[in-house]
VEXTORDREN-504009 format. One line per 4 residues: number of its first residue (from 1); their letters; for each residue x, y, z of C-alpha. Coordinates in nm, 3 decimals, decimal comma. Layout:
N
NUM) a) X:Y:Z | ... .
***
This chain:
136
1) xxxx) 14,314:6,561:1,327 | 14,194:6,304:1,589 | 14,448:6,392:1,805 | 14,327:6,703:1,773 .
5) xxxx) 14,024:6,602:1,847 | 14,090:6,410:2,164 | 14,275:6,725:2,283 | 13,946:6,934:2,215 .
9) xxxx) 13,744:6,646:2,378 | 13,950:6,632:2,702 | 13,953:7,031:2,716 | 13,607:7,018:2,725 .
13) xxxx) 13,545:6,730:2,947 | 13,759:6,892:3,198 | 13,568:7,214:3,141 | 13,255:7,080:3,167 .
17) xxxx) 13,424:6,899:3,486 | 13,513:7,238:3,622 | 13,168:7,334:3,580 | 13,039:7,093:3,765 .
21) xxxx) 13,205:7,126:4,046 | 13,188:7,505:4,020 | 12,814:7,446:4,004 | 12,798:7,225:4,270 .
25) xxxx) 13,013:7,443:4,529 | 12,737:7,716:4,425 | 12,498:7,475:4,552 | 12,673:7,367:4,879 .
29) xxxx) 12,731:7,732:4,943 | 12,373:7,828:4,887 | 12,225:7,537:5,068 | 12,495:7,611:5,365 .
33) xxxx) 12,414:7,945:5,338 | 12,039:7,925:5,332 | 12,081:7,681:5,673 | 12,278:7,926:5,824 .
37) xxxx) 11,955:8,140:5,807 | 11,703:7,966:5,860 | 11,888:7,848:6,195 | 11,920:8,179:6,238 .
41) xxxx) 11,543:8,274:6,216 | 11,483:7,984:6,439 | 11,689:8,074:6,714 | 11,526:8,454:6,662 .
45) xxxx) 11,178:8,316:6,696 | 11,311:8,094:6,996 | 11,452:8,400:7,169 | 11,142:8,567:7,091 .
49) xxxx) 10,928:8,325:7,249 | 11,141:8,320:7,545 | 11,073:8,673:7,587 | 10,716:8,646:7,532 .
53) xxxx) 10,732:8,375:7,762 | 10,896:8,597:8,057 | 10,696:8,879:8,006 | 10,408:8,701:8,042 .
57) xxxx) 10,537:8,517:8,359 | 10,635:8,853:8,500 | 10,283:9,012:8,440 | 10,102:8,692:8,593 .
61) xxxx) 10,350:8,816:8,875 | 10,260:9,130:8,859 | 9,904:9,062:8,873 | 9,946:8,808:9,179 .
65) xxxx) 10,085:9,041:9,390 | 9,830:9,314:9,275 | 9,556:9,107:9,376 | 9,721:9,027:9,705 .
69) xxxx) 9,736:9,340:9,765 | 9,425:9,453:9,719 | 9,267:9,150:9,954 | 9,561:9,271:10,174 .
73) xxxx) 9,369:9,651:10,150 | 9,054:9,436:10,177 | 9,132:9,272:10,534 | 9,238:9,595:10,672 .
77) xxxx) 8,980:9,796:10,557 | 8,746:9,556:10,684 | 8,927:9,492:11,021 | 8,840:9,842:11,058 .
81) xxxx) 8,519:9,871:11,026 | 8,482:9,615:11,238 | 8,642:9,789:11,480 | 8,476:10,130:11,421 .
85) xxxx) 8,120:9,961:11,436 | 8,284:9,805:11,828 | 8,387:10,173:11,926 | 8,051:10,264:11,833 .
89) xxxx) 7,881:9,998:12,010 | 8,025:10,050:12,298 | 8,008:10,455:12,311 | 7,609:10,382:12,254 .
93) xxxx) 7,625:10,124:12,568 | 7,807:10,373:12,769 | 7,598:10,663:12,687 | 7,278:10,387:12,763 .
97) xxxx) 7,447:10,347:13,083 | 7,464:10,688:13,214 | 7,111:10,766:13,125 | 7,011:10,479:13,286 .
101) xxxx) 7,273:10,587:13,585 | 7,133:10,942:13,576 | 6,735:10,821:13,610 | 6,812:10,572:13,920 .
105) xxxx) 7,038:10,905:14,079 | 6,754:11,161:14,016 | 6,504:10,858:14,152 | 6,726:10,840:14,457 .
109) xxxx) 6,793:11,254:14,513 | 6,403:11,252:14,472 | 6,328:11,025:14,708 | 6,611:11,173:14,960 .
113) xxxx) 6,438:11,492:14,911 | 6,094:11,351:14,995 | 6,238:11,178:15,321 | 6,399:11,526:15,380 .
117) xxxx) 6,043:11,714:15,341 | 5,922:11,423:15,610 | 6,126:11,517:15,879 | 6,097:11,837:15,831 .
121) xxxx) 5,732:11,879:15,859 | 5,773:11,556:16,142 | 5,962:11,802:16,307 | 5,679:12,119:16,285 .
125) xxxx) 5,456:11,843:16,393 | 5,623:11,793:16,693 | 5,751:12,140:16,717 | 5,362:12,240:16,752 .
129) xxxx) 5,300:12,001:16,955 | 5,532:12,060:17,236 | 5,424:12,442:17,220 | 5,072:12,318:17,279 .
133) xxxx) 5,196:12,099:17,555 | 5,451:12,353:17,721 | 5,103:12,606:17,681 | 4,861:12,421:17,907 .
***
């Protein structure tokens, strides 16, 4: 009977042995296991933060070159006005000039046409004088 005994002792020590290690390959496997994904959801979240990360370099980008742009449209649009307002300046001056141009020709033609009128009645003058004298 004690025989017996040790036999059903050492069955159950190495079943309770088995167990153990059954229970403790459980464990490594579910501690492995549960590593496995959280590195997993780490390198998720990392790759999702690099993406984050480029999108929102690429719009910074984005916005860069829309706001050099639009100083770009800026420039222009105010390089030509400026040059608009200069056309316009200078058609006013031009159109100041031949006014002015036009007054100092008609003063001219009018005084041309008063030396004109001179002679001509210097010329009756004389004209009636030389009958007068050729009379006598």
């Amino acid at each position: 009977m004690g025989s017996q005994n040790l036999n059903a002792d050492e069955a159950l020590f190495r079943f309770e042995q088995r167990r153990a290690e059954a229970e403790a390959k459980k464990d490594k496997e579910i501690s492995v296991a549960k590593s496995r994904e959280e590195n997993e959801a780490l390198r998720v979240a990392s790759d999702e933060r690099k993406k984050t990360a480029l999108i929102t370099i690429k719009n910074d980008e984005e916005s860069q070159v829309a706001d050099q742009a639009k100083e770009r449209g800026v420039a222009i649009a105010s390089k030509h006005k400026e040059r608009e307002i200069a056309v316009e300046q200078e058609r006013v001056e031009k159109a100041r000039q031949l006014e002015v141009i036009a007054r100092e020709r008609e003063v001219v033609l009018g005084g041309i046409a008063r030396d004109k009128e001179v002679e001509v009645q210097k010329k009756e003058i004389a004209n009636v004088v030389r009958d007068r004298i050729s009379r006598r």
